[in-house]
C-alpha positions in Angstrom: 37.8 51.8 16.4 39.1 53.1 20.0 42.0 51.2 21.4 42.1 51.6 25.5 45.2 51.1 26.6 45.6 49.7 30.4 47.6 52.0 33.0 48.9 49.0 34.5 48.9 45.5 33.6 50.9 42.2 34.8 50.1 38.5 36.4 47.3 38.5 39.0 48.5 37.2 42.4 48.4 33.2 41.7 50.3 33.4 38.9 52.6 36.2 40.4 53.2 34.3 43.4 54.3 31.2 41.8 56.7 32.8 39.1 58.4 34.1 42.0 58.2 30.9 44.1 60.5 29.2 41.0 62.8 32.6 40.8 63.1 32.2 44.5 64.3 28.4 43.8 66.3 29.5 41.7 68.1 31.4 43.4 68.8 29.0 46.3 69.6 26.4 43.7 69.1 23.3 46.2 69.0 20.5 43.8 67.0 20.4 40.6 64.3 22.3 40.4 60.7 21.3 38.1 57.6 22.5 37.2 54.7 20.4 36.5 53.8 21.7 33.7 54.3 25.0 32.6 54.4 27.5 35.5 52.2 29.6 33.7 51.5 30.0 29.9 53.9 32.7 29.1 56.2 31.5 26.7 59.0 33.7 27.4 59.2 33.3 30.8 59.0 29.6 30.7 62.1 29.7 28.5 63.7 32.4 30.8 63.6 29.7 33.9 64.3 26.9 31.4 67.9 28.6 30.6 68.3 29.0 34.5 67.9 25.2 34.6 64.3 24.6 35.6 62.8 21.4 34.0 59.2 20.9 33.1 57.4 18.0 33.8 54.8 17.4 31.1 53.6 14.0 32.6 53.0 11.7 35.3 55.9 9.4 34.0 57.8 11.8 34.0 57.0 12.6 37.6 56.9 9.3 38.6 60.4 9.4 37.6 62.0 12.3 39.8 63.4 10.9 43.1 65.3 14.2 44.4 65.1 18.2 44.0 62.5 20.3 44.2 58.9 20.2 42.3 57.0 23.6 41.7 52.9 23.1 41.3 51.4 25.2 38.7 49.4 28.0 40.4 46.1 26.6 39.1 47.1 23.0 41.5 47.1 19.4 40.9 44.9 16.4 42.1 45.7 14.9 45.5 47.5 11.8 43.5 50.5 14.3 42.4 50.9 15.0 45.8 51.0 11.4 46.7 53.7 10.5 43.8 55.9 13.4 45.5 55.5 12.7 49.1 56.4 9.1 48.4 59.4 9.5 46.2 60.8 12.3 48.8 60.4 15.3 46.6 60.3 19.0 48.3 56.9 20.2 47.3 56.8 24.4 46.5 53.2 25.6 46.3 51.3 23.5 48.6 47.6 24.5 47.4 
């Protein structure tokens, strides 16, 4: 068997741009910061961002819930109705889709 072996690899441009949307957050630290669901499934990243203090949000309860800071929308979007739960409670939308 031949093993081909990339000369570059890394995220493609959605995913790219919304990891550094949250490292971006993160560094301006303006509140708390979440993700609505993982930001991208990459286990060590999402437990880099976790340990810099960035929560997921793993439902719409949970969601439903947050009435301040900053909520990060997965690269791959949301329905309309997320937006409507975060417009209503106040919450700074990152990643508008």
């Amino acid at each position: 068997m031949e093993v081909v072996v990339a000369k570059s690899a890394g995220f493609c441009f959605g995913v790219k741009r919304a990891v550094k949307t949250v490292y971006d957050q993160v560094e301006k630290q303006n509140g708390k910061i979440y993700t609505y669901g993982p930001i991208i499934h990459n286990e060590q990243v999402v437990e880099d961002l976790e340990k810099k203090g960035v929560q997921v949000i793993n439902s719409r309860q949970e969601l439903e819930n947050i009435k301040e800071g900053t909520v990060i929308i997965r690269s791959h979007g949301v329905s309309e109705d997320i937006y409507t739960i975060l417009e209503k409670n106040n919450v700074k939308i990152e990643l508008r889709l």
